[in-house]
C-alpha positions in Angstrom: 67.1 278.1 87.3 64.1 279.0 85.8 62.5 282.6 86.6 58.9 281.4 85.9 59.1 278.4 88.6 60.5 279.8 91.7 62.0 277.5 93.8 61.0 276.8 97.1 62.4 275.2 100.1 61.3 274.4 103.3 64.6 273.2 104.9 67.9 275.0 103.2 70.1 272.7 105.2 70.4 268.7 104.7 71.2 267.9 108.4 67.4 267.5 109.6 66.2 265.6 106.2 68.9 263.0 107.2 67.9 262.2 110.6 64.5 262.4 109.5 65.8 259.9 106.9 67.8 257.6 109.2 64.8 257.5 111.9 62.0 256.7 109.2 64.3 253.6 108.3 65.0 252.4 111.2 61.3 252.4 111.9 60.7 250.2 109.3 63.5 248.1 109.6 62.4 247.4 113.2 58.5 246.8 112.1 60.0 244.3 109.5 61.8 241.9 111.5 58.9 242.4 114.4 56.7 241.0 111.4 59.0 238.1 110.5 59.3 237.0 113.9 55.8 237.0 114.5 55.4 234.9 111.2 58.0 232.3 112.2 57.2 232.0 115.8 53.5 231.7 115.3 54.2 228.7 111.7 53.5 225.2 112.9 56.0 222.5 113.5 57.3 220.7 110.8 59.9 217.7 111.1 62.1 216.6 107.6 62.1 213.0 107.7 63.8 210.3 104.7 61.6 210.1 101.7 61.7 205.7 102.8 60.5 206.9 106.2 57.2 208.6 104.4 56.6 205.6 101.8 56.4 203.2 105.0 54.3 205.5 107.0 51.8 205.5 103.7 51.9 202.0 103.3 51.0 201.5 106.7 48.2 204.0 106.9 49.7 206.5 109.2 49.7 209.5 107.0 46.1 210.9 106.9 47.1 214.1 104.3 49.7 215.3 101.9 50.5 218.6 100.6 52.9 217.8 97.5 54.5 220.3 95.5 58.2 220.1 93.0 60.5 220.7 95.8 58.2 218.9 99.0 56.0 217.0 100.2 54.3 218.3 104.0 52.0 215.6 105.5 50.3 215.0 108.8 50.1 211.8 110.5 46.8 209.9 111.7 45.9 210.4 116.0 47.0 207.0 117.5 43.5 204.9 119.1 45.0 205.1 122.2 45.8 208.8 122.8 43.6 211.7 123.4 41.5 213.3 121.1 43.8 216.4 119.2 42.7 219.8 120.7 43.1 222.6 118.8 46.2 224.0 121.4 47.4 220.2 120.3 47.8 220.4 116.8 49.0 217.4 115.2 52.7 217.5 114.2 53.5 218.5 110.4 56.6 216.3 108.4 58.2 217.3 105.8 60.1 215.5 102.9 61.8 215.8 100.0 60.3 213.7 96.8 62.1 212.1 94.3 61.8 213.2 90.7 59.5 212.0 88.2 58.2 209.1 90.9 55.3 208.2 89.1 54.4 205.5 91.6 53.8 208.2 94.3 49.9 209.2 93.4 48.8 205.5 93.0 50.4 204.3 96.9 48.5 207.5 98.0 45.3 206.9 96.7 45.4 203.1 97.7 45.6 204.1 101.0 42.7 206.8 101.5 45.4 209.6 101.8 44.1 213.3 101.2 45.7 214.7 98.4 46.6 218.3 97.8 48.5 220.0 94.9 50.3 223.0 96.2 52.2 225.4 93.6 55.6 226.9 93.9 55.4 229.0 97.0 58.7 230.8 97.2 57.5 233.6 95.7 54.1 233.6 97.4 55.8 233.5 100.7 58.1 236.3 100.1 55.3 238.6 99.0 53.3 238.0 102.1 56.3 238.8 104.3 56.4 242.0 102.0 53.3 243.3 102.1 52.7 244.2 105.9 55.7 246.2 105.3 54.4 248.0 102.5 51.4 249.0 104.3 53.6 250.1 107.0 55.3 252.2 104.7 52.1 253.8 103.2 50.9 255.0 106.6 54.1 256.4 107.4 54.2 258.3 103.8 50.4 259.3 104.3 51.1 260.5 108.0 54.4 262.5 106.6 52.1 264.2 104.3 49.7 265.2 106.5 52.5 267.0 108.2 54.0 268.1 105.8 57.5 266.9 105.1 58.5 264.7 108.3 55.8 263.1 110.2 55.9 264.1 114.4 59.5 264.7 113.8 58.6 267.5 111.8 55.7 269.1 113.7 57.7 271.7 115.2 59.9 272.8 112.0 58.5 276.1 110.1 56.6 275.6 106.8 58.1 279.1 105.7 58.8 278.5 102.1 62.5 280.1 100.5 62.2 282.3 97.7 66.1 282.6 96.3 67.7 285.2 94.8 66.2 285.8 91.2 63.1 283.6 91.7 60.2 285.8 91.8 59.1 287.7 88.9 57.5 290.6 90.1 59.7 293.7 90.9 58.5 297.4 91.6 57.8 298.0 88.7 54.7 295.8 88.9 53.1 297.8 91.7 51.9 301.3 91.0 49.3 303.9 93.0 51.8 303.6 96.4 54.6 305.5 95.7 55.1 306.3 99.2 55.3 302.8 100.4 57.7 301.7 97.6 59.9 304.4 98.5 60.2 303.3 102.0 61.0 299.7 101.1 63.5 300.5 98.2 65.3 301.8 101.2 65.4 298.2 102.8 66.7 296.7 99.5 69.2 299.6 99.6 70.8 298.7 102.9 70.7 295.2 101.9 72.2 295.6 98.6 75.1 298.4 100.0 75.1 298.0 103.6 78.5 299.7 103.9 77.0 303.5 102.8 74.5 303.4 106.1 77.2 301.4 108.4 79.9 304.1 107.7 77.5 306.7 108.9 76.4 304.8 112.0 73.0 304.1 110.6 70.9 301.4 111.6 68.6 299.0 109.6 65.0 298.8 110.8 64.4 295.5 112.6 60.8 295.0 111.6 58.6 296.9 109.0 55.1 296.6 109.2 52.5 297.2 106.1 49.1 297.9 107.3 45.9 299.1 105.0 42.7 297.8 103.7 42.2 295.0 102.2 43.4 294.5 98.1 45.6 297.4 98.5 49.1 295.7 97.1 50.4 295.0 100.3 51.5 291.1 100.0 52.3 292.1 96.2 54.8 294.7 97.8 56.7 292.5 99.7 56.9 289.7 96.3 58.2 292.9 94.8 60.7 292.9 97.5 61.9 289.5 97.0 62.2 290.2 93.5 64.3 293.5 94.2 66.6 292.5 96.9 68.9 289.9 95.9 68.6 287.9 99.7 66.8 284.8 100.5 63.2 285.3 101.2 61.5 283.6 103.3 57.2 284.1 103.0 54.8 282.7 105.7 51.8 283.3 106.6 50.7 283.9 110.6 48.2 281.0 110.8 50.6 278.0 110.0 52.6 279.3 113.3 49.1 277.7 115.3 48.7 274.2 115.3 46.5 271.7 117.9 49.3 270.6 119.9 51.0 272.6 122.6 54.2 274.3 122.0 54.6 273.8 118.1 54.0 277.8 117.3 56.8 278.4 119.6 59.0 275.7 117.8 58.2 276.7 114.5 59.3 280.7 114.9 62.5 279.5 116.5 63.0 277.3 113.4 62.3 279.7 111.0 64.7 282.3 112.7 67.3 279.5 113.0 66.9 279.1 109.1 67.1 283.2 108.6 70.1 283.3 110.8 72.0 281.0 108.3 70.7 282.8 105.8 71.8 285.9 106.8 70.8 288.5 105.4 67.4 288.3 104.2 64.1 289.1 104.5 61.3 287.3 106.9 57.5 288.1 105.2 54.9 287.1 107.8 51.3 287.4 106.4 48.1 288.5 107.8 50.1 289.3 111.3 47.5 289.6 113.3 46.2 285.7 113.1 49.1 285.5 115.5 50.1 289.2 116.8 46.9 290.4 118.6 46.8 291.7 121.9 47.0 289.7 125.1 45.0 292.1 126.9 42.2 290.7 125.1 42.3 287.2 126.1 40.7 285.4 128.8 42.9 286.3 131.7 42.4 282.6 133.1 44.3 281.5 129.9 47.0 283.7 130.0 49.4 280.1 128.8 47.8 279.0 126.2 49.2 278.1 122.7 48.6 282.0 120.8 50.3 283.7 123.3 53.4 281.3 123.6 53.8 281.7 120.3 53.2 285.4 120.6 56.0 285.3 123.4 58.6 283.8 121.2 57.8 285.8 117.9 58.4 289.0 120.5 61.9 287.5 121.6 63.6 286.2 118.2 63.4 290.1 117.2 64.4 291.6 119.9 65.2 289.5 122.9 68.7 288.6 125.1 70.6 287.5 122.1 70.6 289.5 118.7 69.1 288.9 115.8 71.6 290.7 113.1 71.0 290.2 109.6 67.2 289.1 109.9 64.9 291.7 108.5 61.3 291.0 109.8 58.8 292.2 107.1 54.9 292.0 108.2 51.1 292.8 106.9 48.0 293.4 108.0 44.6 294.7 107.8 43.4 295.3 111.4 47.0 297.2 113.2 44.8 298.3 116.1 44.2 295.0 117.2 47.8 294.1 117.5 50.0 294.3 121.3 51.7 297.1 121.9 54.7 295.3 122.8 54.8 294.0 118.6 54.6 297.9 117.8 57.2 299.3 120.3 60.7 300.5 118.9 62.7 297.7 118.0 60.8 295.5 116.6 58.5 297.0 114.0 60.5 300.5 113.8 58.6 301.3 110.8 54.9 301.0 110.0 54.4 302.3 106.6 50.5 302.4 105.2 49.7 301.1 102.1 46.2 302.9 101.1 43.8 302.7 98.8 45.6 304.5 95.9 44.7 308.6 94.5 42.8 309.1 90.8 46.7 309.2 89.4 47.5 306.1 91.3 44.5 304.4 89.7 45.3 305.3 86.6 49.2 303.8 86.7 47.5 300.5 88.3 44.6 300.5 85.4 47.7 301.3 83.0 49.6 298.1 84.8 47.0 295.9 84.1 45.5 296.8 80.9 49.1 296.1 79.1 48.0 292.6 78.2 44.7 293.3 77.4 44.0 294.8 74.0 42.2 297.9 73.9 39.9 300.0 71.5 41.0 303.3 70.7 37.9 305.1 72.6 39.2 303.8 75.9 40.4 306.5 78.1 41.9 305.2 81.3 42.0 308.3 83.1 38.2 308.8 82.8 38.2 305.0 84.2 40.4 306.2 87.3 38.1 309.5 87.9 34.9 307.3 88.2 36.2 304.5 90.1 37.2 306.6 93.8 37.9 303.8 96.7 38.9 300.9 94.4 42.0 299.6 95.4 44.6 297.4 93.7 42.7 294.3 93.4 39.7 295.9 92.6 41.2 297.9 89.6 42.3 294.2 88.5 39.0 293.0 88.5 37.6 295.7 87.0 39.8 295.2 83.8 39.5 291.2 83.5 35.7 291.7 83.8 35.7 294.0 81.0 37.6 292.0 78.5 35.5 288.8 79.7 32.4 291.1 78.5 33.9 291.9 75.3 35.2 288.1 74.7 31.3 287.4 75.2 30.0 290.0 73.1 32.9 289.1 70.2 34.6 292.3 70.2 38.0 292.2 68.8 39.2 294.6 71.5 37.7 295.5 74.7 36.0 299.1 74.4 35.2 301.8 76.7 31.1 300.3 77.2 32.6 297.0 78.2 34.6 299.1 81.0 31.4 300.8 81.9 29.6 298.0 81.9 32.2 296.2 83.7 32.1 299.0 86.4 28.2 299.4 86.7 28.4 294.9 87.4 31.1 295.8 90.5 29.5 298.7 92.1 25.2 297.5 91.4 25.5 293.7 90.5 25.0 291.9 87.2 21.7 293.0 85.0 18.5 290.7 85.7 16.4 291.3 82.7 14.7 288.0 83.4 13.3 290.0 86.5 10.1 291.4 84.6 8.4 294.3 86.8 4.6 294.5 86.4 3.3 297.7 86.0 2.8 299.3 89.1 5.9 298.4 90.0 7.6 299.8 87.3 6.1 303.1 87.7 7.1 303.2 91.0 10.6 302.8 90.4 10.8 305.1 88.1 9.5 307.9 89.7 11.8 306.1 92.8 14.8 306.9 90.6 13.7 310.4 89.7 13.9 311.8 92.7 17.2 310.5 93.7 18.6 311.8 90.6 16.7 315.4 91.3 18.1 315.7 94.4 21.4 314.6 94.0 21.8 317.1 91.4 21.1 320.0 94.0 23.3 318.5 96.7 26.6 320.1 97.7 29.9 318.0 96.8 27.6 314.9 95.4 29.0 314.4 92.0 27.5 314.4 88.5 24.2 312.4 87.8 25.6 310.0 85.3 23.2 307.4 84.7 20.0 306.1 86.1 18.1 303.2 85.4 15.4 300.9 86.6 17.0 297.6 85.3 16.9 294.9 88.4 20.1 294.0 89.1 21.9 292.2 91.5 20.1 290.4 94.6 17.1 293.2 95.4 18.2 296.2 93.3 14.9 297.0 91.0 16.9 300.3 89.4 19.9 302.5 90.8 21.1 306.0 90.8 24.9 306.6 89.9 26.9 309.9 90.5 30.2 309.9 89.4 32.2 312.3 92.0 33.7 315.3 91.6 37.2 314.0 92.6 39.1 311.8 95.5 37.6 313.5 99.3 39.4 312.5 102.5 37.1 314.8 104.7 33.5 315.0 104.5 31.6 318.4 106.0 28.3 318.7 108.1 26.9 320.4 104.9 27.7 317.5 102.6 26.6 314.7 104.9 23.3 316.3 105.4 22.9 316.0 101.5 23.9 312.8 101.5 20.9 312.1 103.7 18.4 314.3 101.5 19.7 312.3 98.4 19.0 308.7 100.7 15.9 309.7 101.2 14.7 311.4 97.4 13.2 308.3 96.4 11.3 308.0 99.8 10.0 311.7 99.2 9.3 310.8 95.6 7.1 307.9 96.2 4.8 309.5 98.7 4.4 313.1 96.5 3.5 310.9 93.4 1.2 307.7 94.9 0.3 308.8 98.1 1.6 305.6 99.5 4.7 303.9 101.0 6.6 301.1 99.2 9.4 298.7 100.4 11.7 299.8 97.6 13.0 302.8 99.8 14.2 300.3 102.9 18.0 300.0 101.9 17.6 304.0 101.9 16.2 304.2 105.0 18.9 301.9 106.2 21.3 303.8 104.9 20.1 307.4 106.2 19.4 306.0 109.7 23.2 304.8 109.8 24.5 307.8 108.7 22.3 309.8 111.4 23.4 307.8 113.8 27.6 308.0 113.2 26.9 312.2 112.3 25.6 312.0 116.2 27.3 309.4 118.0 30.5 309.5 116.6 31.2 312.8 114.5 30.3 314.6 116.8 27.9 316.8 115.0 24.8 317.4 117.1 23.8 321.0 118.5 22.3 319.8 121.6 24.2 317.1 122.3 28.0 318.7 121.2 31.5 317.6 120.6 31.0 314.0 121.8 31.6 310.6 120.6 29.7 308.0 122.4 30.9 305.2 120.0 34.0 304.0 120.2 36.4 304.3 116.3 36.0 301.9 113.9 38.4 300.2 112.3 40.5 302.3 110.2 40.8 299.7 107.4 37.9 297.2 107.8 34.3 298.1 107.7 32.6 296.6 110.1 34.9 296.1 112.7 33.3 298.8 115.5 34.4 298.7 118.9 31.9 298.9 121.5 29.4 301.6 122.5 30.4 303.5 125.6 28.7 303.0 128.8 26.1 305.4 128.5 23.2 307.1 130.8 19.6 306.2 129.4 18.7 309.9 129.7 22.1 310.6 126.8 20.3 307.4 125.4 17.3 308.7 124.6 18.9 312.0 123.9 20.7 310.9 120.8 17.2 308.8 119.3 15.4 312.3 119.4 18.2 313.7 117.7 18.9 310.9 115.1 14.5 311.1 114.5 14.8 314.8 114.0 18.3 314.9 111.7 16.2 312.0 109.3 13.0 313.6 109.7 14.3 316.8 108.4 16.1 315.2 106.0 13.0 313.7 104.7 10.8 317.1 105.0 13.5 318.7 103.0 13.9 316.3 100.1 10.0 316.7 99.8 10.0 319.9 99.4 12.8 320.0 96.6 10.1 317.4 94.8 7.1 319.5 95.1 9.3 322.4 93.6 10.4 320.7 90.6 7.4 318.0 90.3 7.3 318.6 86.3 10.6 318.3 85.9 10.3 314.5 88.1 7.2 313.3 85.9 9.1 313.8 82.8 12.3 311.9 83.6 10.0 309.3 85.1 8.0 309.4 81.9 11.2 308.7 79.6 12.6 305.8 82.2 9.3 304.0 82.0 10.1 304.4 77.6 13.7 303.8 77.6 14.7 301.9 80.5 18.0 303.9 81.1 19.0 307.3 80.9 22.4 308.5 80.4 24.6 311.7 81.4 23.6 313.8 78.0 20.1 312.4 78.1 19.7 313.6 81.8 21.7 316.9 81.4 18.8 318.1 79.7 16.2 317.4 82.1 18.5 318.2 85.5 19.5 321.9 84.0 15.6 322.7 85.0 16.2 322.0 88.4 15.4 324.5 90.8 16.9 324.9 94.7 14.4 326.0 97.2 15.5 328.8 99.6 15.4 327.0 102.8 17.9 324.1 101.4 20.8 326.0 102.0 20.0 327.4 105.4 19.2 323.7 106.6 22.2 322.0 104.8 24.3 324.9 106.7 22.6 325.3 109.8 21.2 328.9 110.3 24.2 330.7 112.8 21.0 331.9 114.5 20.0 328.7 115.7 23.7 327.4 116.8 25.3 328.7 120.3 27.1 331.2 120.0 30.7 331.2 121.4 31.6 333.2 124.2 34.2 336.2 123.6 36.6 337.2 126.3 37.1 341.0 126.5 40.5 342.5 126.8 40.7 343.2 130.1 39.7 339.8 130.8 42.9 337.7 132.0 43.0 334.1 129.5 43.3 331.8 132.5 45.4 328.3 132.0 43.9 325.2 133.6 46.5 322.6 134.9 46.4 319.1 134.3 
């Protein structure tokens, strides 16, 4: 069997093919004959008569047509005078004869009498066809209705479409996946019991019934389990939640008791269910006057096949997902998924063995470093890493490089993280100059900012959809935490170009709105949801967001219009401060923004070394550290029990 072509199967036992096999014939043997009785019941009458008996009805003008071929002759007779008319319900009676060979005699006695003459051709053939071909339509629909459904037509509807990976047909193994070391560890665990099941069973341990692989998107986490079906030596069956919901009522529920059914046989091995919670999520959310309907059935009998009346031994349950805190509890509890196991985005060392993973089939120049690759790229995950080196030897295919060098990696980078260069995008003047100095100020302070990185490169290049010129710091390493000092920088660096515009022109611009977007946002979670307000305190008045998905924010708190209005003031004052302090920091160090704008508007793009130069001439002003820490004067101060004071416990 070949390792490059796994095979898969959607049935590994030949009883329900053959039923579906035997049914699908006797369909069509039943629409046949309904065809050829229709055909026979519905041809007209036709009486054999002597071939003497037809001469004499010619020769006395009785026979008003003749249809003669080599094997017979069909001819109608004339209406007799006396009868009435011939309806169409009526028709007149066909005859049929046989006619003798080479009876040369026969056209001549036909013509004499005004007989209506036709030639017909050898229709055996003919005939049979045109039995034949209503049953090959037939057939076609059938075969195009079986598709449709994949394998079976309606008696198939219910079966699972989980596809059978068998032992030694996938070629990816562990080694394959790098950056989550943690996560392969667990799971070589699972391949361990499956491979020496007697080492855990003499020590009463138990397998986990269900393992479940939740983190961000691109992480590895489908790759993980292909590495598992690799690594385990079981049948493995892959599926992905969505083809468990279908339009008809009761088919999820039929196919997860068919695709346990097909496990049990196979037992043991490993059940991979993708994107989990397609069909997983809680019922607490749904519309409690649908409490029936088709997801939750489903839901009901995923819930039961692993861990329901009758046991399910030998069936590991293996499942992914992106969004674990939308799933029902009763899916998490202990005995089903005993183990969740996170697959995150992966450290600089992880990035580094994923680059290194990737890379091997790509040939390199000698100046590429890939652990300076992995130290600028924090937050990219597997997939992203992957990108990252296919678009870097596209770039060097394009350019005709005979290997792919460090510049095409940067390049490659700087396309991911800011878009694709738009030198067609020509800037007139004013704009130009604008951007610059834009630039120049987001560079100065970022350089002054606590925990922001190196200024590595700055240019005012357009690129991507509305991006006339960007700022990148490269960071000083991977952070998990951010402080209150750190995030208030973040907002002085938003809003540099902002400052840097108004010190310079004397005017606003719309280049600064994503900025302002950005600073607002920021503001808003620092207050709302970190918590970090003086007036306002420890409080969260938005709800968590998704731990792996941006964007995926649950609802605001009911809230009071007077806490309402509280957090604006405080989300105008944190930005407006922001603002007043990256102003200041400009008007400090304005020579040292004109010149960096100066060289831009020459060279387009300025580089680490290039702006090393200028940056070291940066000067802090004295109140930027007082704001960015928040002066102990101006905080409340914590009340301090005195010894004699008994510590009194409050009960709950």
């Amino acid at each position: 069997m070949s390792k490059n072509t796994p095979p898969l199967s959607n049935r590994p036992d030949n009883a329900a093919p053959n039923n579906r096999a035997f049914a699908s014939s006797l369909f069509l043997l039943l629409a046949w004959l309904f065809i050829v009785m229709a055909v026979v019941v519905r041809a007209p009458r036709k009486d054999r008569v002597p071939y003497s008996q037809f001469i004499e009805q010619v020769e006395s003008g009785q026979v008003a047509a003749a249809s003669i071929s080599s094997q017979q002759i069909v001819y109608t007779l004339k209406p007799l005078p006396d009868l009435a008319p011939v309806t169409a319900d009526d028709a007149p009676i066909q005859r049929i004869t046989v006619p003798l060979q080479n009876d040369a005699e026969l056209p001549g006695i036909l013509r004499s009498h005004n007989v209506e003459i036709e030639a017909v051709a050898d229709s055996g053939i003919g005939r049979f066809f045109g039995l034949l071909l209503p049953l090959l339509l037939l057939w076609m629909i059938w075969a195009s209705f079986s598709n449709r459904t994949q394998g079976g037509g309606l008696l198939s509807v219910g079966k699972s479409k989980a596809r059978m990976y068998l032992e030694g047909s996938s070629c990816v193994n562990f080694d394959d996946v790098a950056g989550v070391d943690e996560a392969k560890a667990e799971l070589q665990e699972i391949v361990d019991f499956l491979q020496h099941a007697q080492k855990y069973v003499s020590l009463g341990a138990k397998i986990p019934k269900g393992v479940l692989l939740v983190g961000p998107p691109g992480t590895g986490k489908t790759l993980l389990a292909r590495a598992i079906a690799g690594e385990a030596g079981v049948p493995f069956f892959s599926i992905s939640a969505s083809e468990f919901i279908e339009m008809f009522v009761g088919v999820g529920a039929s196919r997860v008791r068919d695709l346990f059914e097909q496990a049990k046989q196979q037992a043991p091995c490993i059940v991979f269910i993708d994107e989990l919670d397609a069909l997983g999520k809680s019922r607490a959310s749904n519309n409690r006057f649908a409490g029936n309907d088709e997801r939750e059935q489903t839901l009901n009998q995923l819930l039961a096949e692993m861990d329901g009346f009758v046991p399910n031994a030998g069936v590991i349950l293996l499942a992914a997902t992106n969004r674990p805190e939308v799933l029902d509890p009763a899916l998490l509890r202990a005995g089903r998924f005993d183990r969740r196991i996170v697959v995150d985005r992966p450290d600089k060392k992880g990035r580094e063995a994923i680059l290194a993973i990737h890379a091997k089939d790509v040939h390199l120049a000698e100046d590429v470093a890939l652990d300076k690759l992995a130290a600028r790229t924090p937050g990219f995950a597997g997939a992203d890493l992957a990108n990252l080196v296919n678009e870097a030897a596209l770039l060097a295919a394009r350019r005709d490089h005979a290997a792919v060098t460090m510049a095409d990696f940067n390049e490659a980078s700087e396309r991911i993280l800011t878009g694709v260069e738009r030198k067609s995008r020509v800037l007139n003047h004013v704009e130009k100059r604008t951007v610059a100095y834009h630039e120049a100020g987001h560079a100065i302070v970022g350089a002054l900012m606590p925990g922001a990185g190196v200024v590595e490169k700055i240019s005012i290049v357009p690129r991507g959809i509305a991006a006339l010129g960007y700022t990148l710091q490269r960071p000083e390493g991977d952070r998990f935490l951010m402080v209150e000092s750190e995030i208030r920088g973040q907002l002085v660096t938003l809003l540099g170009g902002r400052a840097a515009e108004e010190i310079v022109f004397n005017r606003l611009s719309t280049g600064a709105s994503d900025d302002i977007q950005k600073a607002t946002d920021l503001a808003e979670r620092c207050i709302t949801l970190y918590g970090m307000s003086p007036i306002l305190g420890p409080i969260a008045v938005d709800r968590s967001q998704s731990p792996f998905l941006e964007g995926y924010a649950q609802p605001r708190r009911a809230i009071s219009p007077h806490l309402s209005e509280a957090i604006d003031e405080e989300m105008i004052t944190l930005v407006e401060e922001a603002h007043q302090m990256a102003v200041e920091i400009l008007i400090r160090n304005q020579d040292v923004l004109e010149e960096i704008a100066q060289k831009l508007l020459e060279e387009e793009t300025l580089e680490e070394k290039a702006l090393k130069a200028f940056l070291d001439k940066v000067h802090s002003p004295a109140t930027l550290s007082t704001w960015l820490n928040r002066d102990a004067e101006t905080l409340p101060q914590p009340r301090i029990y005195s010894p004699e004071e008994p510590y009194r416990e409050t009960a709950y």
